[in-house]
C-alpha positions in Angstrom: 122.7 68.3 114.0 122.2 71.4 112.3 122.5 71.9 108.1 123.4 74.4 106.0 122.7 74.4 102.1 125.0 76.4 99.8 124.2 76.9 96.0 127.7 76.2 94.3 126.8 79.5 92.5 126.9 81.2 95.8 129.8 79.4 96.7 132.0 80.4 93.9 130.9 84.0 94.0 131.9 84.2 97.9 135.0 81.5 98.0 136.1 80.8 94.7 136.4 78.2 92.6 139.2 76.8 94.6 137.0 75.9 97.4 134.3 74.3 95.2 136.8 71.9 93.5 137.9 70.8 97.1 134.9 70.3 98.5 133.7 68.1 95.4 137.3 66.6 95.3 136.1 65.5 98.9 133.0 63.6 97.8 132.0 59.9 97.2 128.8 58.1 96.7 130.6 54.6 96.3 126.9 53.3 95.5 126.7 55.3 91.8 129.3 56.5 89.8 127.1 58.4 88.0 126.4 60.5 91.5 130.1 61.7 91.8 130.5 62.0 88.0 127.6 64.5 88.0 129.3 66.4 90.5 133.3 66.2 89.3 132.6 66.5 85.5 128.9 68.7 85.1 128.1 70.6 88.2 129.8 73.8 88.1 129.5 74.0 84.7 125.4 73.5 84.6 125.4 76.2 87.4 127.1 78.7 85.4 125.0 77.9 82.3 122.0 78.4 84.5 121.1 74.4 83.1 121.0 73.3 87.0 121.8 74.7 90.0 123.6 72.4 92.3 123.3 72.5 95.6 126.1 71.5 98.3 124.9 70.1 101.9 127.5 70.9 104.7 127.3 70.1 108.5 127.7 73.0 110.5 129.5 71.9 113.4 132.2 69.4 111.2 131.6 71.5 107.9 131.8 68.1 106.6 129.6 68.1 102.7 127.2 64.9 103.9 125.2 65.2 100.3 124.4 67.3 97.4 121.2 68.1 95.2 120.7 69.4 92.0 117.8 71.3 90.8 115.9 72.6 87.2 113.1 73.1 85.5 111.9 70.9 82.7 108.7 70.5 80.6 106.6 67.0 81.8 104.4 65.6 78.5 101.2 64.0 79.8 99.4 61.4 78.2 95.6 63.0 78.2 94.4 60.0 77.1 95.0 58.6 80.7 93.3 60.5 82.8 89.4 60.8 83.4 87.7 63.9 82.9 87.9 65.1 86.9 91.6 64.5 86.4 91.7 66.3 83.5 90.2 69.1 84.7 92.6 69.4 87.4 95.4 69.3 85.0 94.1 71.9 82.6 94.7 74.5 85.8 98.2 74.4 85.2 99.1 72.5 81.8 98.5 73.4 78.3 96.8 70.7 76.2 98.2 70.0 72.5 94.7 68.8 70.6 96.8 67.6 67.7 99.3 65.3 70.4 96.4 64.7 73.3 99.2 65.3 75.4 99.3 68.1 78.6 102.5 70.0 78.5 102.9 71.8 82.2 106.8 73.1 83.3 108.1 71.0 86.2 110.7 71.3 88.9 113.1 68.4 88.6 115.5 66.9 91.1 118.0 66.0 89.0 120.6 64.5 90.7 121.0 63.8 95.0 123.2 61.8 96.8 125.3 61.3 99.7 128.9 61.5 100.8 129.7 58.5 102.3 133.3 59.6 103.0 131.7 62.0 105.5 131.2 59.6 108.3 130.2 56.7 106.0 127.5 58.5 104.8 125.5 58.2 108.6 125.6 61.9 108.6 122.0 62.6 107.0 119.6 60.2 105.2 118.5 60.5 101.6 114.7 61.6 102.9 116.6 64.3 104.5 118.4 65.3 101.5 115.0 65.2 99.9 113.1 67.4 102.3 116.3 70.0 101.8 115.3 69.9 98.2 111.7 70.6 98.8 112.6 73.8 100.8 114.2 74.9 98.4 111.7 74.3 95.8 109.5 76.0 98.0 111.4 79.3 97.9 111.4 79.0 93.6 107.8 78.5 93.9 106.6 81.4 96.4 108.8 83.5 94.1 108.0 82.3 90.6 105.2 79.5 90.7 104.8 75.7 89.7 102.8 72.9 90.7 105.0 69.9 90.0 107.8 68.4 91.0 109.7 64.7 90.1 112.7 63.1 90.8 114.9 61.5 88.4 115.9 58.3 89.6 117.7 55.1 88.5 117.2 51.6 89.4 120.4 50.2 89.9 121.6 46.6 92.4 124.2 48.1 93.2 122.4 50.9 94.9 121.9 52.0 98.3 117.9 52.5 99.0 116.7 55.8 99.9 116.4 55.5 103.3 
């Protein structure tokens, strides 16, 4: 099965905003609100403010959306204190340290936000480590082009959740 990712920011400049709202209108996580409300109520409007770019994930034979990502740049505060000094030294190759705070300051990609359409096929179409690894390529690109050593993901524990699978 063969992927193709789309930044919404593309997407609008190419097909409108039309498209975009029918594509998202076409999206469910069912396991986390938050997911779709991320993507109904913020998306487009963090892309165009440059806050996160949100990336669509479309089958190519269906062109069925089977997930989304969303991606930024944030600044991660260490806790110096936790760290021994070959750890630290490490650190100090790409953070700043605040003496006054003992804290490291370094700039971070972030996955903000990922999740799967399970109205595409119950969601069967691609699994959340894929989604992931579609993320990291594209952090790749970001950081052959402008640097950066770190990347997290935001995540929430939930029950009602569907694992990462």
């Amino acid at each position: 099965m063969a992927l193709l990712v789309k930044s919404i920011a593309d997407m609008i400049c190419e097909q409108g905003n039309e498209v975009v709202n029918d594509v998202i209108a076409g999206f469910s996580c069912r396991y986390n609100q938050e997911i779709d409300n991320y993507l109904r109520n913020r998306a487009v409007d963090f892309t165009r403010k440059s806050m996160t770019m949100t990336h669509l994930v479309f089958e190519t034979e269906t062109g069925l959306c089977v997930g989304y990502f969303a991606l930024t740049h944030k600044p991660l505060t260490l806790d110096g204190s936790k760290f021994n000094n070959t750890q630290r030294k490490r650190i100090e190759r790409f953070a700043k340290l605040d003496a006054e705070t003992g804290c490291y300051t370094v700039s971070a990609f972030l996955i903000a936000q990922i999740g799967k359409n399970y109205l595409a096929q119950n969601g069967e179409l691609i699994s959340g480590v894929a989604l992931l690894d579609l993320a990291k390529d594209e952090l790749l690109v970001a950081k052959q082009k402008i640097g950066g050593q770190i990347v997290f993901v935001e995540r929430m524990y939930r029950v009602e959740m569907s694992p990462i699978d």
